[in-house]
PDB file of N, CA, C and O in Angstrom:
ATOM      1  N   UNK A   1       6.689 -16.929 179.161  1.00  0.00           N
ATOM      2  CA  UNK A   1       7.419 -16.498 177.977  1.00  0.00           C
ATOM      3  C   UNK A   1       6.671 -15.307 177.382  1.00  0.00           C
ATOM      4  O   UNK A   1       5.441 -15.310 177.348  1.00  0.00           O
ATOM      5  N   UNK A   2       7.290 -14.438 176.979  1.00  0.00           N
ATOM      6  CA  UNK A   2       7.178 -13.264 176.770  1.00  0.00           C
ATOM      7  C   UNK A   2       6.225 -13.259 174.800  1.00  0.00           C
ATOM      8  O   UNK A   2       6.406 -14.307 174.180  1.00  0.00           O
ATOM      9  N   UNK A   3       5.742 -12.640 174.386  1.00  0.00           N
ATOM     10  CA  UNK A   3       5.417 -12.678 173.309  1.00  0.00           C
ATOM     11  C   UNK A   3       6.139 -12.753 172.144  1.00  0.00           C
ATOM     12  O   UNK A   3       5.714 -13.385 171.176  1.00  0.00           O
ATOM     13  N   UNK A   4       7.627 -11.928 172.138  1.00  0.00           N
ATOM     14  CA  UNK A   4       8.086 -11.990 171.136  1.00  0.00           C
ATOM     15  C   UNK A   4       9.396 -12.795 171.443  1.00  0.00           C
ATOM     16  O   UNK A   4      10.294 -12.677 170.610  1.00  0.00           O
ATOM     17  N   UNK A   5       9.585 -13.459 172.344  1.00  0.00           N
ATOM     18  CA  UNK A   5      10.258 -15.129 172.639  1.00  0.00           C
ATOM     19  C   UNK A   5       9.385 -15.811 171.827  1.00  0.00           C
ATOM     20  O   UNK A   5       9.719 -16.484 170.852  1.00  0.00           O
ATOM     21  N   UNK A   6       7.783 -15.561 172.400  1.00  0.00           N
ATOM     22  CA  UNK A   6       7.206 -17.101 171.503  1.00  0.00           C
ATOM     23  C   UNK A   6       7.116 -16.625 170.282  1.00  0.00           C
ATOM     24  O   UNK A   6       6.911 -17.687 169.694  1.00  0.00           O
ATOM     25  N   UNK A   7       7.115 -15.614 169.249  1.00  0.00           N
ATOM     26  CA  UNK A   7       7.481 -15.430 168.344  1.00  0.00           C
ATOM     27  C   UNK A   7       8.360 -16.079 167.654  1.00  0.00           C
ATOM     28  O   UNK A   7       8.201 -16.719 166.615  1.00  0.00           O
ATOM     29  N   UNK A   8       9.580 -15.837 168.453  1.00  0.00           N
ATOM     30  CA  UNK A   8      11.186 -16.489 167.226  1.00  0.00           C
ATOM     31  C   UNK A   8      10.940 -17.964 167.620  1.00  0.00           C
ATOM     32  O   UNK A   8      10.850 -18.845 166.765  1.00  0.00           O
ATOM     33  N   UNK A   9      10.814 -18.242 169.187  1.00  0.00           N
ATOM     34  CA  UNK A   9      10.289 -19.967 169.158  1.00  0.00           C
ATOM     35  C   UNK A   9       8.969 -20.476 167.999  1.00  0.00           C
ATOM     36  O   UNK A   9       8.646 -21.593 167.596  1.00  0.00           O
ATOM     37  N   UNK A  10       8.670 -19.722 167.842  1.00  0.00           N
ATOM     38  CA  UNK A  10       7.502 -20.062 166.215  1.00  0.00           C
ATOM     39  C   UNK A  10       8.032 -20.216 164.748  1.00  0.00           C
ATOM     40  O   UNK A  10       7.656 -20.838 163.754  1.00  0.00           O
ATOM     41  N   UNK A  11       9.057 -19.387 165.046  1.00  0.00           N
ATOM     42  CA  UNK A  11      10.426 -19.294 163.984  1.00  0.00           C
ATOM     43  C   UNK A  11      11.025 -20.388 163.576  1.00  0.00           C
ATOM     44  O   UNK A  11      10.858 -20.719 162.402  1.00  0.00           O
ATOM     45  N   UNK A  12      11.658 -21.004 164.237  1.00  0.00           N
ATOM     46  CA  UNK A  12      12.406 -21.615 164.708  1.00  0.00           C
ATOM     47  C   UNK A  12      11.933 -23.357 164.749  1.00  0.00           C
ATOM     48  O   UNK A  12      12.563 -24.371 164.448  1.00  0.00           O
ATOM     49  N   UNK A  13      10.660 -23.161 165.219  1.00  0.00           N
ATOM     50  CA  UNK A  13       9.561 -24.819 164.584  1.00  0.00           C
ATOM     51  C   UNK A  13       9.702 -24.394 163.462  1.00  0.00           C
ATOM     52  O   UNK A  13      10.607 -24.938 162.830  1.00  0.00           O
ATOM     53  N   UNK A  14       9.074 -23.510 162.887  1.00  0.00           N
ATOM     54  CA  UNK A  14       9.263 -23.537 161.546  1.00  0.00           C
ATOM     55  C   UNK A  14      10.308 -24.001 160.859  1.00  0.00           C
ATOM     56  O   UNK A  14      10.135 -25.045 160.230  1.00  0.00           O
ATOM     57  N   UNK A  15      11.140 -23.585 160.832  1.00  0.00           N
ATOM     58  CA  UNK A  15      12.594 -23.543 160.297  1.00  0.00           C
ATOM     59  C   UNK A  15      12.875 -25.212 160.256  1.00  0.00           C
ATOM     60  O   UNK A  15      13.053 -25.866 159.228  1.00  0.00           O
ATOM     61  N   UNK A  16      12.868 -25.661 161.458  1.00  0.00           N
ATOM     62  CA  UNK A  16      12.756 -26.989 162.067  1.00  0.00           C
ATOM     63  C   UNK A  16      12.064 -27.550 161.354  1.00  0.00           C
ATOM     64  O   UNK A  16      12.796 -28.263 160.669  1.00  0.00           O
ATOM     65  N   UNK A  17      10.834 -27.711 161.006  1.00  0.00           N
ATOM     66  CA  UNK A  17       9.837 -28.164 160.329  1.00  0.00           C
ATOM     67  C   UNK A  17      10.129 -28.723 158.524  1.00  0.00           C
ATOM     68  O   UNK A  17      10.032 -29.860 158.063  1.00  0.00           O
ATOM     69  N   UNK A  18      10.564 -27.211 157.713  1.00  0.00           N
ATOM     70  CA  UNK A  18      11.497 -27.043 156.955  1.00  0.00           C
ATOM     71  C   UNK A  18      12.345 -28.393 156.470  1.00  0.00           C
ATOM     72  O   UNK A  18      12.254 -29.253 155.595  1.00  0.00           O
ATOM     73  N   UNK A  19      13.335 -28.005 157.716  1.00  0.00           N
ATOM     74  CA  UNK A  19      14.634 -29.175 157.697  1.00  0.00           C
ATOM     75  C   UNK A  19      13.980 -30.446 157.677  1.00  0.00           C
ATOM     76  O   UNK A  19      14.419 -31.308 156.915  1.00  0.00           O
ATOM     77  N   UNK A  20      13.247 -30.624 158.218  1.00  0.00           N
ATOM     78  CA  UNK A  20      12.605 -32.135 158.205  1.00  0.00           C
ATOM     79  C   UNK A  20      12.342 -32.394 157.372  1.00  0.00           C
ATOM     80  O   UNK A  20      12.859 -33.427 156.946  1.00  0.00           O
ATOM     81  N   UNK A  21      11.321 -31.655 156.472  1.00  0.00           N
ATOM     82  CA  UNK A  21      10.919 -32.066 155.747  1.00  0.00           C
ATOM     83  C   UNK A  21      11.791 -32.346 154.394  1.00  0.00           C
ATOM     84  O   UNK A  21      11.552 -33.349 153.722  1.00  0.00           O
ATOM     85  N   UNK A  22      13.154 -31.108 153.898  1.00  0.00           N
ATOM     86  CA  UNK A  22      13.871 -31.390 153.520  1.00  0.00           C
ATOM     87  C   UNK A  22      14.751 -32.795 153.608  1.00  0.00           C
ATOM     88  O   UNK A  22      14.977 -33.394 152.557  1.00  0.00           O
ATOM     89  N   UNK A  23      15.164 -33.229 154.659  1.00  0.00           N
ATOM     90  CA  UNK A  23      15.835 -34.472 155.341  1.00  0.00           C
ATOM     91  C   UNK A  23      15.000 -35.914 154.530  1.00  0.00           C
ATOM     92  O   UNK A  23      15.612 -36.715 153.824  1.00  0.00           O
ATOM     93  N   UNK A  24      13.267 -36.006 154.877  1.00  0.00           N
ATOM     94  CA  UNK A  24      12.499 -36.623 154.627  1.00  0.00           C
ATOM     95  C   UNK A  24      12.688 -36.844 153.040  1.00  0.00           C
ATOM     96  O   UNK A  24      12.573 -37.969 152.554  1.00  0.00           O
ATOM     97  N   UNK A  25      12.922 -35.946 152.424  1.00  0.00           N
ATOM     98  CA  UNK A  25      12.777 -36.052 150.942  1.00  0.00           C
ATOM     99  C   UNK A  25      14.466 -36.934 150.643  1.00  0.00           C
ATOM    100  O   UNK A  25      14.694 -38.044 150.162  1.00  0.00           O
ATOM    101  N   UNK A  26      15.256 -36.032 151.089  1.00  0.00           N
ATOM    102  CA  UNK A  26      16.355 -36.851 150.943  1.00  0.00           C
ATOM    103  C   UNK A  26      16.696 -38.411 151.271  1.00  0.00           C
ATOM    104  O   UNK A  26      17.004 -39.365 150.557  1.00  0.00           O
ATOM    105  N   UNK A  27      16.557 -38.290 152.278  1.00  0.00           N
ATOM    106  CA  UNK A  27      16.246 -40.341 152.676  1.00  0.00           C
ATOM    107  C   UNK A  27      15.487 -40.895 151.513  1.00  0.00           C
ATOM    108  O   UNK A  27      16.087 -41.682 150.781  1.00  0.00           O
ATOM    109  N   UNK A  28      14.231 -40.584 151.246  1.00  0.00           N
ATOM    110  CA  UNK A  28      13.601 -41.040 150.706  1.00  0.00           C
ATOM    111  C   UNK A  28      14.341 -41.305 149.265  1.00  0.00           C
ATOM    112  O   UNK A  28      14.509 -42.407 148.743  1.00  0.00           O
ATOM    113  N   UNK A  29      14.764 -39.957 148.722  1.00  0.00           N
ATOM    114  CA  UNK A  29      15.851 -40.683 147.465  1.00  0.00           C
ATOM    115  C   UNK A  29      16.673 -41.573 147.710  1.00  0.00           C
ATOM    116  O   UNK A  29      16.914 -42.549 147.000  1.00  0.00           O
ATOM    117  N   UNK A  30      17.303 -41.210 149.041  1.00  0.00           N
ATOM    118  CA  UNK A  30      18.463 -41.971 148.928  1.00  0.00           C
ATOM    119  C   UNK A  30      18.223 -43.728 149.494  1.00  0.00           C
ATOM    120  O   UNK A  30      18.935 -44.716 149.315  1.00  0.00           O
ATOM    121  N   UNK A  31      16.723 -43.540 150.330  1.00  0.00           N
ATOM    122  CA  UNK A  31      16.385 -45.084 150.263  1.00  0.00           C
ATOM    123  C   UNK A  31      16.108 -45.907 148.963  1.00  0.00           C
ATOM    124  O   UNK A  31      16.252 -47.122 148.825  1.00  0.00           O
ATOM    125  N   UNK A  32      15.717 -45.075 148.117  1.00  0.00           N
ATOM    126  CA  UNK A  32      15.239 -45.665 146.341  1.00  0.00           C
ATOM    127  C   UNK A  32      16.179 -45.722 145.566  1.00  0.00           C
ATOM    128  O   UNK A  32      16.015 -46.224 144.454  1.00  0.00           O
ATOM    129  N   UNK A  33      17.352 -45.239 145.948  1.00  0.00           N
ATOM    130  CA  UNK A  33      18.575 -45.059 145.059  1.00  0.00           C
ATOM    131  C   UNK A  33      19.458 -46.842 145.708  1.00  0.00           C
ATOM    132  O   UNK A  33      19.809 -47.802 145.022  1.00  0.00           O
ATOM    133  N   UNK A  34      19.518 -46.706 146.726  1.00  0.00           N
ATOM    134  CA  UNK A  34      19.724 -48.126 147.070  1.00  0.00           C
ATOM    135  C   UNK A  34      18.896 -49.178 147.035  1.00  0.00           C
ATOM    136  O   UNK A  34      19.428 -50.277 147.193  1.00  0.00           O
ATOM    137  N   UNK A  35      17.841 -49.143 146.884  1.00  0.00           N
ATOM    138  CA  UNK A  35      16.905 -50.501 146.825  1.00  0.00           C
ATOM    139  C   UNK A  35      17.301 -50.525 144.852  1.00  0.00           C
ATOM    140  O   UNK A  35      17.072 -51.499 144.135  1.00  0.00           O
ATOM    141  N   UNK A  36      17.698 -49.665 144.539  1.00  0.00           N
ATOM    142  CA  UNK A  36      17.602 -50.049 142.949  1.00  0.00           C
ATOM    143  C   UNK A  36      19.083 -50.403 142.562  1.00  0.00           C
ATOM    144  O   UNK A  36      19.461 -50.317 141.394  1.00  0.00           O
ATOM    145  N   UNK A  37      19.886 -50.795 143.558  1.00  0.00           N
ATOM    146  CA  UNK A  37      21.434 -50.988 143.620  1.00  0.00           C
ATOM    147  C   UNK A  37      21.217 -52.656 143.500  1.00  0.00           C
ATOM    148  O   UNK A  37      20.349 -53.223 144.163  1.00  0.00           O
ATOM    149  N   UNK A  38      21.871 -53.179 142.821  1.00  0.00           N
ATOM    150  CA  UNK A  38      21.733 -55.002 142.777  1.00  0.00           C
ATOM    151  C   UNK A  38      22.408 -55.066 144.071  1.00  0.00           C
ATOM    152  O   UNK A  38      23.236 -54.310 144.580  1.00  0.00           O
ATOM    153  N   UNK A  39      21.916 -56.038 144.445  1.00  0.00           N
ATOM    154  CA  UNK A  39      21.934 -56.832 145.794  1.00  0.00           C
ATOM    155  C   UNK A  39      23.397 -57.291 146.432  1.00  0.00           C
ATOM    156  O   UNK A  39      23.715 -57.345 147.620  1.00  0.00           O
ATOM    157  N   UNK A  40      24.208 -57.613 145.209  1.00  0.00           N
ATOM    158  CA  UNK A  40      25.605 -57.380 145.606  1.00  0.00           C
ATOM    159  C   UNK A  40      25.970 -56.442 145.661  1.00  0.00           C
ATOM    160  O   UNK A  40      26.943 -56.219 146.380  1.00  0.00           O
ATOM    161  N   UNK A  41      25.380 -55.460 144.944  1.00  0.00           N
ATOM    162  CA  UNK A  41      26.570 -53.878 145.462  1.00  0.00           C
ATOM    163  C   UNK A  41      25.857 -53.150 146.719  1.00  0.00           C
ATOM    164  O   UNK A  41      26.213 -51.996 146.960  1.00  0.00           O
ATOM    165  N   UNK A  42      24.772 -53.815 147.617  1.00  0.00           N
ATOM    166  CA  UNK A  42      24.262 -53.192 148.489  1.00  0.00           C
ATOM    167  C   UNK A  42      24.833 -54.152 149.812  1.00  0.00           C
ATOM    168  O   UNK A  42      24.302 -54.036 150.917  1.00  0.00           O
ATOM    169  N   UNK A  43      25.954 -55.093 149.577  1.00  0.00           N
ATOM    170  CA  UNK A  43      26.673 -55.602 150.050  1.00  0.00           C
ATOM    171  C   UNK A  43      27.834 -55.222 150.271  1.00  0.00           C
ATOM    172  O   UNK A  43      28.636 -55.724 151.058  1.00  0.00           O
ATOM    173  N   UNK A  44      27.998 -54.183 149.484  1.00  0.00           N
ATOM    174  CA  UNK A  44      29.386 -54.023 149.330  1.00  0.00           C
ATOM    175  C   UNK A  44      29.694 -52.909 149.883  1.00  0.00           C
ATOM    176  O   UNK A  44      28.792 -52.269 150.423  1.00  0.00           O
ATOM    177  N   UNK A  45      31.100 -52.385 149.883  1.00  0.00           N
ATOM    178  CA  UNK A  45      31.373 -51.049 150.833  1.00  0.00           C
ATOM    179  C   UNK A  45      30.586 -50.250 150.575  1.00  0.00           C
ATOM    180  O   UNK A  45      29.715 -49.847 151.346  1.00  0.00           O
ATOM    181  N   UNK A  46      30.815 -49.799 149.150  1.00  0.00           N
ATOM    182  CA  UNK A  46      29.628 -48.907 148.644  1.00  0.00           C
ATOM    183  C   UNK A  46      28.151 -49.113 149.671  1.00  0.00           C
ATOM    184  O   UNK A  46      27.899 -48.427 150.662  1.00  0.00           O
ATOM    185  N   UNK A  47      27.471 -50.011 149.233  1.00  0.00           N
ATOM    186  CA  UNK A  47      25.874 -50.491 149.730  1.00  0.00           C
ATOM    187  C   UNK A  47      25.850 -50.177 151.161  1.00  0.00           C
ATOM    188  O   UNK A  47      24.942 -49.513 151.661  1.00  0.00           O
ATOM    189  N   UNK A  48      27.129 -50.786 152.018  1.00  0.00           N
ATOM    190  CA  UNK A  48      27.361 -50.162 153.802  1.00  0.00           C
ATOM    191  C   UNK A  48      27.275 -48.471 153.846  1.00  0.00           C
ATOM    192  O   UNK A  48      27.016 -47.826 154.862  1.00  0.00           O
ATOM    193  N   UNK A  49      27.516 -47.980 152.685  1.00  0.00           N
ATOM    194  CA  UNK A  49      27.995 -46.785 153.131  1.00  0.00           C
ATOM    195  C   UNK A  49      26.968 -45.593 152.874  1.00  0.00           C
ATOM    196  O   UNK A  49      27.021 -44.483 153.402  1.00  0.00           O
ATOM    197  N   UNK A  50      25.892 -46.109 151.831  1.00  0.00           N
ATOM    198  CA  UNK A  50      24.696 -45.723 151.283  1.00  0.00           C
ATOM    199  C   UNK A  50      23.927 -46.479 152.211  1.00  0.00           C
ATOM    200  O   UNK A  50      22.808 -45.965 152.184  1.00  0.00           O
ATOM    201  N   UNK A  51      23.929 -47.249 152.867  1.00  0.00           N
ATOM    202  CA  UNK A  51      23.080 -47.676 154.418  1.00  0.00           C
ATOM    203  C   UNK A  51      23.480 -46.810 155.124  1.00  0.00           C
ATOM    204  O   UNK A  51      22.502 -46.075 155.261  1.00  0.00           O
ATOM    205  N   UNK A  52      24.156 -46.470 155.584  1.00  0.00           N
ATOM    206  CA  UNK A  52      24.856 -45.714 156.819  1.00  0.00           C
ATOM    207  C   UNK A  52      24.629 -44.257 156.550  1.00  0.00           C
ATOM    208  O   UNK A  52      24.126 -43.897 157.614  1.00  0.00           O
ATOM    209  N   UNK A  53      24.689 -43.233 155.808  1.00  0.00           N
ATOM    210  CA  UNK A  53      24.107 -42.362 155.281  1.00  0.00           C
ATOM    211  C   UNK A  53      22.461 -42.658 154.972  1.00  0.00           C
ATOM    212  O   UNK A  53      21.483 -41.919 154.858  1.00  0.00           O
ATOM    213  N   UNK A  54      22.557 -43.330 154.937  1.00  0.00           N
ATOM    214  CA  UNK A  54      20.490 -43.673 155.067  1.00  0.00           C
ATOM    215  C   UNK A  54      19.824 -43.644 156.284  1.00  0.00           C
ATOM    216  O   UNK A  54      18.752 -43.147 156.628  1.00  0.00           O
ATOM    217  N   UNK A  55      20.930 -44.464 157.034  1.00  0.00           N
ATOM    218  CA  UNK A  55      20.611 -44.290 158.849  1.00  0.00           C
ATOM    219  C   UNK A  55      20.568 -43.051 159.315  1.00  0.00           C
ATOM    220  O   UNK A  55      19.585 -42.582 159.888  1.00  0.00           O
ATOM    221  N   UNK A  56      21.989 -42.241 159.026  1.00  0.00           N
ATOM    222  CA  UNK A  56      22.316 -40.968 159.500  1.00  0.00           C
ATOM    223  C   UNK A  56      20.909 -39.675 159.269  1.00  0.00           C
ATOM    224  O   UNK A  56      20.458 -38.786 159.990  1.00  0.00           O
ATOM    225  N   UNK A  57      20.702 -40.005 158.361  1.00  0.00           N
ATOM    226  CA  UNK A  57      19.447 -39.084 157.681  1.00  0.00           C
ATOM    227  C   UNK A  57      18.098 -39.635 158.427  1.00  0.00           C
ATOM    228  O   UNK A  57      17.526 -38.719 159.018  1.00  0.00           O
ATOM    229  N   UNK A  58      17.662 -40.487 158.508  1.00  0.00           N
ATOM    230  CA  UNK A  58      16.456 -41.175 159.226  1.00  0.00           C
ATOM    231  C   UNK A  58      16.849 -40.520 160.750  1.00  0.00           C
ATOM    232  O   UNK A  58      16.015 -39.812 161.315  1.00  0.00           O
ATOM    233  N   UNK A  59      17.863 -40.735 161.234  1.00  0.00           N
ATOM    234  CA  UNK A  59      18.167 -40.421 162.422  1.00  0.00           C
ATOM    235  C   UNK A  59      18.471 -38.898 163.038  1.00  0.00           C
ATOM    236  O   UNK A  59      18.558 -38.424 164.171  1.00  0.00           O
ATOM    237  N   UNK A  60      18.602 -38.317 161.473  1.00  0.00           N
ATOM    238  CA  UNK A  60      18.410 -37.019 161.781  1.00  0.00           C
ATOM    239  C   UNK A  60      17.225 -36.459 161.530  1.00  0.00           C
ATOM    240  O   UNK A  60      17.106 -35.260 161.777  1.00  0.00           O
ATOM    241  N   UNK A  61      15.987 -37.277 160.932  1.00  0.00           N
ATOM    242  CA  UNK A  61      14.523 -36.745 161.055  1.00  0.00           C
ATOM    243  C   UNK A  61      13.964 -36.877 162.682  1.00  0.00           C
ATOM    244  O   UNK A  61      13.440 -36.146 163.523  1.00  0.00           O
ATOM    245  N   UNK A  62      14.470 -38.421 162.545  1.00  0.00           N
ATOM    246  CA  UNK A  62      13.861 -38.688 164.499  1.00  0.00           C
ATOM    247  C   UNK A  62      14.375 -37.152 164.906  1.00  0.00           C
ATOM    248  O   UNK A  62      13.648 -36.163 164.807  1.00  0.00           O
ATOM    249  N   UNK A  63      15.300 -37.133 165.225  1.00  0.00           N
ATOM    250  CA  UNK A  63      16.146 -35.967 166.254  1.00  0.00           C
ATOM    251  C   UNK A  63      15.513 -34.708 166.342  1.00  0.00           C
ATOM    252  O   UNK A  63      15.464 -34.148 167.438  1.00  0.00           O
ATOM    253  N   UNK A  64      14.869 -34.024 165.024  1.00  0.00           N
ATOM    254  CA  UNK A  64      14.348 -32.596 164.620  1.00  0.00           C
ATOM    255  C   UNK A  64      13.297 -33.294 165.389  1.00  0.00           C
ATOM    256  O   UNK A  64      13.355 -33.045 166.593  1.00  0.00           O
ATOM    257  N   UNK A  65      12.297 -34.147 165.009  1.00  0.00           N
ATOM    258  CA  UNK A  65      10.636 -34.448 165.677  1.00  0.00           C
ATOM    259  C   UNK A  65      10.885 -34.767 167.064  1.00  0.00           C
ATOM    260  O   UNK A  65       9.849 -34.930 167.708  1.00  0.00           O
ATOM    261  N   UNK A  66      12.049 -34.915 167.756  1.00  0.00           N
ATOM    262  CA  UNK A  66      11.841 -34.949 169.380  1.00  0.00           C
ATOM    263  C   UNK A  66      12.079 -33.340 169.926  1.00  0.00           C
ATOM    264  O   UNK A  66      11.569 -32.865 170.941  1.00  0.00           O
ATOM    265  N   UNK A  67      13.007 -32.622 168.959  1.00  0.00           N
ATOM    266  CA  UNK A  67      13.504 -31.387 169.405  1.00  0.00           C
ATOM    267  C   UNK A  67      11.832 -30.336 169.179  1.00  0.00           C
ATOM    268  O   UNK A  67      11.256 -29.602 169.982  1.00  0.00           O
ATOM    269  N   UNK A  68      11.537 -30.663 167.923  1.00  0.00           N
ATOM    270  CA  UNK A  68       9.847 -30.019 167.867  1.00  0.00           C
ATOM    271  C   UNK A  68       9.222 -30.281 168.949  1.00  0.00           C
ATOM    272  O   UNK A  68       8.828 -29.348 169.650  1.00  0.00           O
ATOM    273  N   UNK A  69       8.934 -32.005 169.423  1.00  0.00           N
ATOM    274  CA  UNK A  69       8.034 -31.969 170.641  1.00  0.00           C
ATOM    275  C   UNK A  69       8.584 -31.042 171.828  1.00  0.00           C
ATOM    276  O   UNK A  69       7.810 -30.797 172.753  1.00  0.00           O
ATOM    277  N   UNK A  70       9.204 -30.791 171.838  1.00  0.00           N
ATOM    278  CA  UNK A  70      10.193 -30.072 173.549  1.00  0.00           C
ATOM    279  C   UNK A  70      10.031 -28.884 172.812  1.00  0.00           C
ATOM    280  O   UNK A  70       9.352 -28.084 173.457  1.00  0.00           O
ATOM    281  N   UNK A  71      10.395 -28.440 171.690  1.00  0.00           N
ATOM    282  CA  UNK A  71       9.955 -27.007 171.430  1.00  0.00           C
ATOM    283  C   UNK A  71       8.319 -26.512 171.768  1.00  0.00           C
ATOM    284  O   UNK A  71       7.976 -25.532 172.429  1.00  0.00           O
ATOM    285  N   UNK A  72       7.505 -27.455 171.136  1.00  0.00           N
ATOM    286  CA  UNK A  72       6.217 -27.117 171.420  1.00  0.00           C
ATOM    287  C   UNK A  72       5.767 -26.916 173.164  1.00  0.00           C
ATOM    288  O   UNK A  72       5.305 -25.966 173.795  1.00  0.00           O
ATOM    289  N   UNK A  73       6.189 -28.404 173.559  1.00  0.00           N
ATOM    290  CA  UNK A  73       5.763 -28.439 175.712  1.00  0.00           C
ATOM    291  C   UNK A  73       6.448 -26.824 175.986  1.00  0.00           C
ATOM    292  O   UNK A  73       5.871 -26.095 176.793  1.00  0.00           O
ATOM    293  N   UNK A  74       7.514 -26.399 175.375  1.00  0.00           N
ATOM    294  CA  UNK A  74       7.859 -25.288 176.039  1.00  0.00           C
ATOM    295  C   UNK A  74       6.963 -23.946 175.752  1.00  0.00           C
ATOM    296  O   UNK A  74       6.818 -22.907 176.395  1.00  0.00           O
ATOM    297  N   UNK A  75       6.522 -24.332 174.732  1.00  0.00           N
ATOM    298  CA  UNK A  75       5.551 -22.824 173.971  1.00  0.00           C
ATOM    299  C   UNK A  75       4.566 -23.075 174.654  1.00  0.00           C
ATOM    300  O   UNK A  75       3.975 -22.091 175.098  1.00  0.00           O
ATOM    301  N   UNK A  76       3.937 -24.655 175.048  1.00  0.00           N
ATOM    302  CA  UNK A  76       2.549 -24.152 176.114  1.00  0.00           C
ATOM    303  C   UNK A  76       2.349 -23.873 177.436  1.00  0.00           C
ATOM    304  O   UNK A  76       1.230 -23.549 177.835  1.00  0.00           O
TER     305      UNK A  76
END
């Protein structure tokens, strides 16, 4: 790889990096926003649906930190 490939691929973790960490913050509200939901409404459609958007977000941190590792094996 050429120098200024690994350049924008440096970019680009970054950027990546960023989003995560953005993502991370969000779950994190949105895990505290439901643990402070009474126990029946975290039962309820509502509570499924603020789970499921809790998943989606967790699952979109995994996704960025596998795409970083394969970004990085490729930069070395």
């Amino acid at each position: 790889m050429n120098a200024q490939r690994r350049k924008r691929l440096i970019r680009v973790e970054a950027l990546l990096s960023e989003a995560r960490g953005l993502l991370e913050e969000i779950a994190s509200e949105e895990r505290e926003a439901f643990e402070n939901v009474p126990e029946s409404l975290q039962e309820s459609e509502r509570g499924y649906h603020m789970q499921n958007v809790l998943d989606a977000l967790e699952q979109g941190v995994d996704d960025i930190e596998n795409i970083e590792s394969l970004l990085e094996e490729a930069r070395s």
